[in-house]
C-alpha positions in Angstrom: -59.4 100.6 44.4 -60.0 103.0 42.1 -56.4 104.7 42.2 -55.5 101.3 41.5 -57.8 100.9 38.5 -56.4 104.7 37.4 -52.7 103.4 37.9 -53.4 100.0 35.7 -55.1 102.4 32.9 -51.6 104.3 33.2 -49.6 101.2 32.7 -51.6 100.4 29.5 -51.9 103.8 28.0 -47.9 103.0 27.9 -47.1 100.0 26.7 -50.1 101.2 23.8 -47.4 104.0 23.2 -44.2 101.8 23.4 -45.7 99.5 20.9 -46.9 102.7 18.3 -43.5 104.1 18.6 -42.0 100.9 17.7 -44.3 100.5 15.1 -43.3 104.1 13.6 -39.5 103.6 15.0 -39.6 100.8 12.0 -40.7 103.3 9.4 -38.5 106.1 10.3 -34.5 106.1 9.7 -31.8 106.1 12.7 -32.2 109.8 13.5 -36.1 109.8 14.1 -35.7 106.8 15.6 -33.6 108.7 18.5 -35.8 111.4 18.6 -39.5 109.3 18.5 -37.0 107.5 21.6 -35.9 110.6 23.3 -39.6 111.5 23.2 -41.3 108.7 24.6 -38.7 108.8 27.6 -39.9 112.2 28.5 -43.5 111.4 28.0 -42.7 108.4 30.8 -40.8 110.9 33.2 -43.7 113.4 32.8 -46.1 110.7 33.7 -44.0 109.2 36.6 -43.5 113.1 37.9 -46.9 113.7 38.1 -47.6 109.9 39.4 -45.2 111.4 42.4 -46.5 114.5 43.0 -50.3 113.1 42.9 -49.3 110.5 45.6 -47.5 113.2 47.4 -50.1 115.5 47.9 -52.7 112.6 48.6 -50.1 111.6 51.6 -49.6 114.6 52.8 -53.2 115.5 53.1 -54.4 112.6 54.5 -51.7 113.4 57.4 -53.6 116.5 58.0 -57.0 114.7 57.9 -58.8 114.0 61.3 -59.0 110.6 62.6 -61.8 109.1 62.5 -61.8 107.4 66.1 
């Protein structure tokens, strides 16, 4: 449950930053647009990497783990 509730609190911290950076995409012209865009997008991969490699490693040490029967 509580990867769950850590996954949820993921989900909102983004859509919280898709909203600000189409708040300040309004503000800005064309050019800081793309890069306030091009930013965001990595800030998702980086998130979605480590989202991958955390759920890796839990996987592939619960393989190792005893069982409990």
């Amino acid at each position: 449950m509580l990867l769950h509730d850590f996954l949820r609190l993921k989900l909102y911290v983004v859509f919280l930053l898709a909203k600000v950076t189409e708040k300040i995409a309004d503000w800005l012209s064309f050019e800081k647009i793309i890069v306030c865009y091009l930013s965001f997008l990595l800030y998702i991969m980086i998130l979605w990497f480590s989202f991958c490699n955390e759920l890796y490693l839990r996987l592939k040490i619960s393989s190792f783990a005893p069982n409990s029967s």
